[in-house]
N, C-alpha and C positions, 0 to 999 in steps of 0.2 A: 369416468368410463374405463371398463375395465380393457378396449377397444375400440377402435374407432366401426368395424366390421366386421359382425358373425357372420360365417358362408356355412352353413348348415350342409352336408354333405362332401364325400370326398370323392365324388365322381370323376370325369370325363369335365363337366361342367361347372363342378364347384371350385376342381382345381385350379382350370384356366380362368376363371375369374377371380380366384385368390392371388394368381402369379400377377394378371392386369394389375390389380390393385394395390400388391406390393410394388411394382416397378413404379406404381405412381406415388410412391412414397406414404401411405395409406397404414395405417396397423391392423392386420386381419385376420383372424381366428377362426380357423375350420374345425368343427364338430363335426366326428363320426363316430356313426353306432357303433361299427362294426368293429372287431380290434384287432384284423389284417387287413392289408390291401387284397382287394378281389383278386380271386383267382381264375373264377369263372368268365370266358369270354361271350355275352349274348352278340355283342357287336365286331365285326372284323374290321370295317371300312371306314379309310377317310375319302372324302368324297373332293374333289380340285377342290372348292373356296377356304373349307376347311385346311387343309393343305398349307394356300393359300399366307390362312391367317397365321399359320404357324413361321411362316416365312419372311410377317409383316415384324415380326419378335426374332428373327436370325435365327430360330428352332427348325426348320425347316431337315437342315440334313439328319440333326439326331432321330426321325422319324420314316427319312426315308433308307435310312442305313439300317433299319429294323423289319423294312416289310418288303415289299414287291408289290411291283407296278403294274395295273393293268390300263388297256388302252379308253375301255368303255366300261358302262355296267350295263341295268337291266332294269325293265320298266314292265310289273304285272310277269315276269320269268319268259319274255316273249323271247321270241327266239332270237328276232333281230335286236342286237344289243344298241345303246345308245352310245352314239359315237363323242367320247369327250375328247379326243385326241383334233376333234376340227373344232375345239373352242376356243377363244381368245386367251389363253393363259400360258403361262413358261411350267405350270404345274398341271395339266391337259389331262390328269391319267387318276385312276381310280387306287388307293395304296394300300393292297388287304394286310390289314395290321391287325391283333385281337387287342379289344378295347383293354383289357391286365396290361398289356403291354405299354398302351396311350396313357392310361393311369401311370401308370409308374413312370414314365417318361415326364408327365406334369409336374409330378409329386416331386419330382428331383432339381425340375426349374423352380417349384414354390417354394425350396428347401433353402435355394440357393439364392433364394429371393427374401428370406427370413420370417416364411409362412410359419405359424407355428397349427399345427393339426394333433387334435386330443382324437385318439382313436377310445374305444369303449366306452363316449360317451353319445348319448341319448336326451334331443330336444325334449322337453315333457311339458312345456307350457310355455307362453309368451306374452309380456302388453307392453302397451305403447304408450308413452309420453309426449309432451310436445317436443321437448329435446334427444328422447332416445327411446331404445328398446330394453326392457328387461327379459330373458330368455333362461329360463328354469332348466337346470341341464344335469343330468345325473350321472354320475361316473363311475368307473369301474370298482370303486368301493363301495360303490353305493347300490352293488347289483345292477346297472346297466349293462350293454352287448350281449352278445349274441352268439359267440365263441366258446370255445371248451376251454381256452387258457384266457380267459376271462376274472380272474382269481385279484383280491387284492395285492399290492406289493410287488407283482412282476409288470408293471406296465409304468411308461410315464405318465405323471401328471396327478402322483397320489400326495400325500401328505397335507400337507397348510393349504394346499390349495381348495380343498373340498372340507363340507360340514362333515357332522357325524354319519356312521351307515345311514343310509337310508334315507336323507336328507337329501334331494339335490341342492346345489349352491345357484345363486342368483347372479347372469353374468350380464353385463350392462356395455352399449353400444350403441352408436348414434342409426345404424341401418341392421339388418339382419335378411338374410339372403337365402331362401329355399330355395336350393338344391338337391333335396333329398326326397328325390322319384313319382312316379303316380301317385302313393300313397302320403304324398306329402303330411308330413305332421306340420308344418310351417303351414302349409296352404288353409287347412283344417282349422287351426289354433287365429288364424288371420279372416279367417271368414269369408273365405272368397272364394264364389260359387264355381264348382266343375262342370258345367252343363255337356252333353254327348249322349253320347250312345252306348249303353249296355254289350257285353259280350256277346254274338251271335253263334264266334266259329273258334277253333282253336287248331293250333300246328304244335306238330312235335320238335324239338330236334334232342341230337344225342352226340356226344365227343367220345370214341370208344378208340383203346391203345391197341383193340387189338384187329384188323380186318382181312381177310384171306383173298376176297377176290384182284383183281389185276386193274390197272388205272383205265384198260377199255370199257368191262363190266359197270365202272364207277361211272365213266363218264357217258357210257348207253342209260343211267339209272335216270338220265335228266329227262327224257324221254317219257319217261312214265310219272314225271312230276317230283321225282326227289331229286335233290342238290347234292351231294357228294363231292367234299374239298379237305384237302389236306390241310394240316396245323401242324407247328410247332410240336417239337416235341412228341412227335410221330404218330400223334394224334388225328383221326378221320373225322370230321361234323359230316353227319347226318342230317337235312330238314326235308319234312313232307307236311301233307294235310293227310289224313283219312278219312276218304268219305263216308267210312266205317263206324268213324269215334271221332268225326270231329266237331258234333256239339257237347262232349265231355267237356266240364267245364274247367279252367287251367290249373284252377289251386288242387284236381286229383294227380294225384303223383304218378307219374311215369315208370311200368317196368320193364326190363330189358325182354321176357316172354309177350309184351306187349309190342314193342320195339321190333323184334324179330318178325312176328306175325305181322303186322302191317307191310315192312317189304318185303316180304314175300307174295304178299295180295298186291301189293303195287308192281313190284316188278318180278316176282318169279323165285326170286334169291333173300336168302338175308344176308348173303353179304360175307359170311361168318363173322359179324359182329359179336364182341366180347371185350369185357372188362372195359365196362362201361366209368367216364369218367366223371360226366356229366348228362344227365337225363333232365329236360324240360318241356314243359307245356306254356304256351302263350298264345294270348287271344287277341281279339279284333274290337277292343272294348277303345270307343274314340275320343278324347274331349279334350274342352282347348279353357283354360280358364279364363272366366269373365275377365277379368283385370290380371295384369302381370303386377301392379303395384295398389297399395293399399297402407296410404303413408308411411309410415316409416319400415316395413315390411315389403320385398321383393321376391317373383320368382323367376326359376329358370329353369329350364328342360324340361326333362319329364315331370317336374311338380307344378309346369306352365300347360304342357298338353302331352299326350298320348296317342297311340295308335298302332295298327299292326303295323308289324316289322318292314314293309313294302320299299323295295328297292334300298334299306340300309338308310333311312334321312335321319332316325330319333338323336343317334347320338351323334352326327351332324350339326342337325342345327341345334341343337344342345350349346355346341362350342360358338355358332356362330351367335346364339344368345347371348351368352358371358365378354364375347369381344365388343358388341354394341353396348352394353352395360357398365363393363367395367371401366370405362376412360369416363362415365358421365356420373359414376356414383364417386368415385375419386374426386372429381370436380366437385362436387356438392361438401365432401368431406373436405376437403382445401380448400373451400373457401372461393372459388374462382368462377361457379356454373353461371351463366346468364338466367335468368329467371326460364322458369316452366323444362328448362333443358332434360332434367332427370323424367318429367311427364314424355320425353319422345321416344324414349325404350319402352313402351307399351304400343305408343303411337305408329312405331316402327317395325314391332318387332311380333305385336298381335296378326296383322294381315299373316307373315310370313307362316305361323303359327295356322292358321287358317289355310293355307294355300298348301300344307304339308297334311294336315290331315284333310281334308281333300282330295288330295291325289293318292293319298295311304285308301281311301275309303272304295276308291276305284279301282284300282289294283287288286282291294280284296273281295271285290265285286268279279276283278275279271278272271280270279283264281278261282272262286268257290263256284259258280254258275256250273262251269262243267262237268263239277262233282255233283251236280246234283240233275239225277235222271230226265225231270221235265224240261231242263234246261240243256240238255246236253247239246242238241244242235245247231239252236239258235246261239247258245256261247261259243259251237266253234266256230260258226260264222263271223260272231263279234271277234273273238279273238282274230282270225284272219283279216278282219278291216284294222285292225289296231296294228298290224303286220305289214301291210300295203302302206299304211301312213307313215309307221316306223323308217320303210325304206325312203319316202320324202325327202332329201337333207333338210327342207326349211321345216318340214314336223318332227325330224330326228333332232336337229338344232334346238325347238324349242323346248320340246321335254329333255333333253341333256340340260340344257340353263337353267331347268329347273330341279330337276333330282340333284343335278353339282353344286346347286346354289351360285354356282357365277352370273347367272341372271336377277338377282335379288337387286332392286332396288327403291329405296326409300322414296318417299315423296319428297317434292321439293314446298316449300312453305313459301319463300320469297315469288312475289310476282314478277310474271317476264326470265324467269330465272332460264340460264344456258340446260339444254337437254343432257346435259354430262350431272347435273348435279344430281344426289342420291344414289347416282352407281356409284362402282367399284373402279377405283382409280386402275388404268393399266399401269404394267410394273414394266414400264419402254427404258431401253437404256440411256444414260445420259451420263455427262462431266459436271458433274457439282464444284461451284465454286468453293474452296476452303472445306472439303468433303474428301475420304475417301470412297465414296458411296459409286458405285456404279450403274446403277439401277434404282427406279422410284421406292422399293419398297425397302431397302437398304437404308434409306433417308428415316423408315418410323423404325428403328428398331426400339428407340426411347422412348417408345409407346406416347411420343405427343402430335399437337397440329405441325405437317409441315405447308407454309406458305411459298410455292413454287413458283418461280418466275422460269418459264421455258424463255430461254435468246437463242434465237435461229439464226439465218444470213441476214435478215432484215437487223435485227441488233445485235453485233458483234459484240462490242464495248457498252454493255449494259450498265448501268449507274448502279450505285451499292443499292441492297437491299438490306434493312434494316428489319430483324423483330419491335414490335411493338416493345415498348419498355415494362419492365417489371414482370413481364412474363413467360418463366422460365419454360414451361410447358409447350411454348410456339417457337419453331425454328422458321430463317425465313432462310430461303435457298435460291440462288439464280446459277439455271444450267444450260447448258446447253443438248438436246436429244440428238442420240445418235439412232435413233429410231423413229422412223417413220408411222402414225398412226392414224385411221383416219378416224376416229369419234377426236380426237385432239387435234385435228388442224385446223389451224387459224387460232389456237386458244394461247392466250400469251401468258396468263395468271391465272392458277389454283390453289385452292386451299382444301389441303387432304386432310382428312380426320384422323383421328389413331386408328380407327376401327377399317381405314384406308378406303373408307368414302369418300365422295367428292361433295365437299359443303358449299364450295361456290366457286366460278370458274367466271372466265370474262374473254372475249376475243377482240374487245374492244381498242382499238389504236388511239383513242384520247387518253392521255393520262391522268386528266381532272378525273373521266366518269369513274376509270380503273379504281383509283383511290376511293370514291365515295362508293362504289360496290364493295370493294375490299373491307373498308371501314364498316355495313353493315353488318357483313357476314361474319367480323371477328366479333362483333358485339353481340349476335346471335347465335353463337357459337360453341366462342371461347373468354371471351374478356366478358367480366361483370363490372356493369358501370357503376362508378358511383352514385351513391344514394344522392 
């Protein structure tokens, strides 16, 4: 093997599942087309879980040291925002970051992780063995990317490493990982059907350096349906729909005479828009892939599913793809998974997949109605009930748990299992024995299982706790919580996942049962038993 893992892509998604799988000691090689890091931001937001997972890895502050905090976000552009600041998290808030920036933030943990990533080069074919994948990869000498400094000799990764021009070279690994977009060549070359929904509608937006009006004008433009936000770099994004052009299909290119003419028909102004930096068109085209895996072949993000832009989730749960995947494809390559384990990243991670374009499909249901004449009053009407609901806490609660994703949780497979299992472990404070950790999530920063023993007033002097033997991957922890929770009271034993799920929990006061749950749950887990 020339790697134990290609991760085809150097997104958002390909990187944090390159970094997982290095931390798990894994060999992993990311192919990209392209032969810069993006500079284009479509995506601004991390949304809490994402956040979240970043925190579950101590990454946490280099990401919030780069953006700004908002309290809420937005569901269908309603007015009433969704409140994430009343959810159960210490990360509560919405961090407009532009995804250039998320990239290069991964790119620098994968770096330091001993990722190694070939820019300019290009998947062009793949098959599969019983023991591995072969992945047909063409490289900057060999005319791949996409770039103007695309040229051989100025880039890494020429010489011995590659056939003659024109040749790709044959690169061999036990898994291989699409990461690389809607248009997946992985997804394609793997056979695994995109079922959905064709383009119907298309939105503009535009990054321009240069804009005259004043930040009231901008912030009266939401009013009339466009978004107007500041970026880095003194840069203004522009997003609208026009009900003018917007069954123009995405791939026509956007001109800034175009640009201008729309808000001025939307709102009166253009804005004095100029020196445009980035012009885009994107659509409402939906689909979710039949399988996320296809033996030895994986996908993730946007080469898993699609959809419009709504509410900021794609490159969300992009990330939170890669963190449920990468502790279980690690395992399969170390040798350690429990039978069928690497089967429950589809089993887990398809509904979610479903339940995001879903709510993407409604959202652009409850955007485009208005625009269009026969609908116009009946939509304001619906938009006004979705406003009234919005103000609910327990309907504002729900759709916040679900656009932040802190409501995600997995099924439980064990019978009789505690209702804690498949969520998201709370990150409550606590005194870890033989720990500097001060908090749960401080515990995975090794990206393994940790096996928690909560001691409260009932057991002061708790008896050791031992990991399981031979396996380095499980830490076992006995702490005591300095924080009160109620989804965790009465629970004495948990067993948190790297992905900082909760695999199995017990509130049980016999110690025989304790053990013999416990003992399941590692075996269904994390321990592969002997043959």
């Amino acid at each position: 093997m020339d790697t134990d893992v290609i991760v085809v892509g150097s997104g958002p998604t390909g990187l944090l599942l390159a970094c997982e799988l290095a931390l798990a000691g894994v060999r992993t090689l990311v192919v990209e087309r392209r032969t810069e890091p993006q500079q284009d931001s479509r995506a601004l937001t991390l949304h809490p879980r994402s956040l979240e997972l970043m925190d579950l890895r101590g990454l946490a502050p280099r990401f919030l040291g780069l953006g700004r905090t908002l309290p809420g976000w937005h569901f269908a552009a309603l007015e009433t925002p969704l409140d994430f600041a009343a959810l159960d998290s210490r990360l509560a808030h919405t961090l407009f970051l532009a995804q250039a920036r998320t990239e290069e933030l991964l790119a620098q943990r994968a770096q330091e992780l001993g990722v190694e990533i070939r820019r300019g080069h290009t998947l062009t074919g793949l098959r599969q063995g019983e023991d591995g994948v072969e992945a047909e990869v063409r490289g900057p000498q060999d005319g791949a990317g996409d770039g103007p400094d695309d040229r051989p000799g100025d880039r890494p990764g020429h010489g011995p490493d590659h056939g003659p021009a024109g040749t790709p070279r044959t690169l061999r690994a036990a898994y291989l990982v699409g990461c690389d977009g809607g248009r997946s060549t992985v997804r394609e070359a793997a056979g695994i059907d995109f079922p959905g929904t064709d383009e119907t509608l298309t939105g503009v937006l535009g990054d321009f350096a240069t804009v005259t009006a004043g930040p009231e004008a901008l912030a009266a433009a939401r009013g009339a349906g466009v978004l107007a936000v500041p970026l880095e770099g003194g840069l203004t994004r522009f997003v609208y729909i026009d009900p003018e052009r917007m069954r123009t299909p995405a791939q026509v290119p956007v001109t800034l005479e175009e640009f201008r003419g729309a808000l001025v028909r939307l709102c009166g102004s253009d804005f004095g828009v100029d020196r445009p930096r980035w012009l885009s068109r994107f659509g409402n085209a939906t689909r979710l892939a039949a399988a996320y895996r296809s033996g030895r072949v994986l996908l993730a993000g946007d080469a898993a599913h699609i959809h419009f832009p709504a509410a900021g989730q794609g490159l969300n749960t992009g990330l939170q793809d890669a963190m449920n995947l990468g502790w279980k494809l690690a395992a399969e390559v170390k040798g350690w998974a429990p039978p069928g384990l690497l089967d429950t990243y589809h089993a887990e991670r398809h509904p979610v997949g479903r339940a995001v374009t879903d709510n993407t499909e409604v959202q652009t249901l409850l955007a485009e109605l208005p625009l269009v004449d026969r609908y116009r009053r009946p939509a304001a009407a619906l938009r006004g009930l979705f406003e009234e609901l919005l103000r609910m806490p327990e309907v504002n609660r729900r759709f916040a748990e679900q656009v932040s994703a802190l409501g995600t949780a997995y099924p439980a497979t064990a019978p009789g299992a505690d209702p804690l299992v498949g969520r998201r472990m709370p990150d409550i404070a606590l005194s870890a024995a033989g720990s500097d950790a001060t908090r749960v999530y401080e515990l995975l920063h090794r990206g393994g299982f940790v096996l928690l023993r909560l001691a409260g007033a009932r057991d002061p002097h708790p008896e050791p706790y031992e990991a399981p033997a031979r396996h380095p991957h499980i830490s076992a922890v006995t702490a005591h919580a300095y924080e009160e929770h109620p989804e965790l009271d009465g629970v004495r034993e948990v067993l948190v996942r790297p992905d900082g799920h909760i695999a199995w929990a017990t509130r049980s006061a016999d110690a025989g049962l304790r053990r013999t749950g416990r003992d399941a749950a590692l075996t269904a887990w994390a321990v592969r038993s002997p043959a």
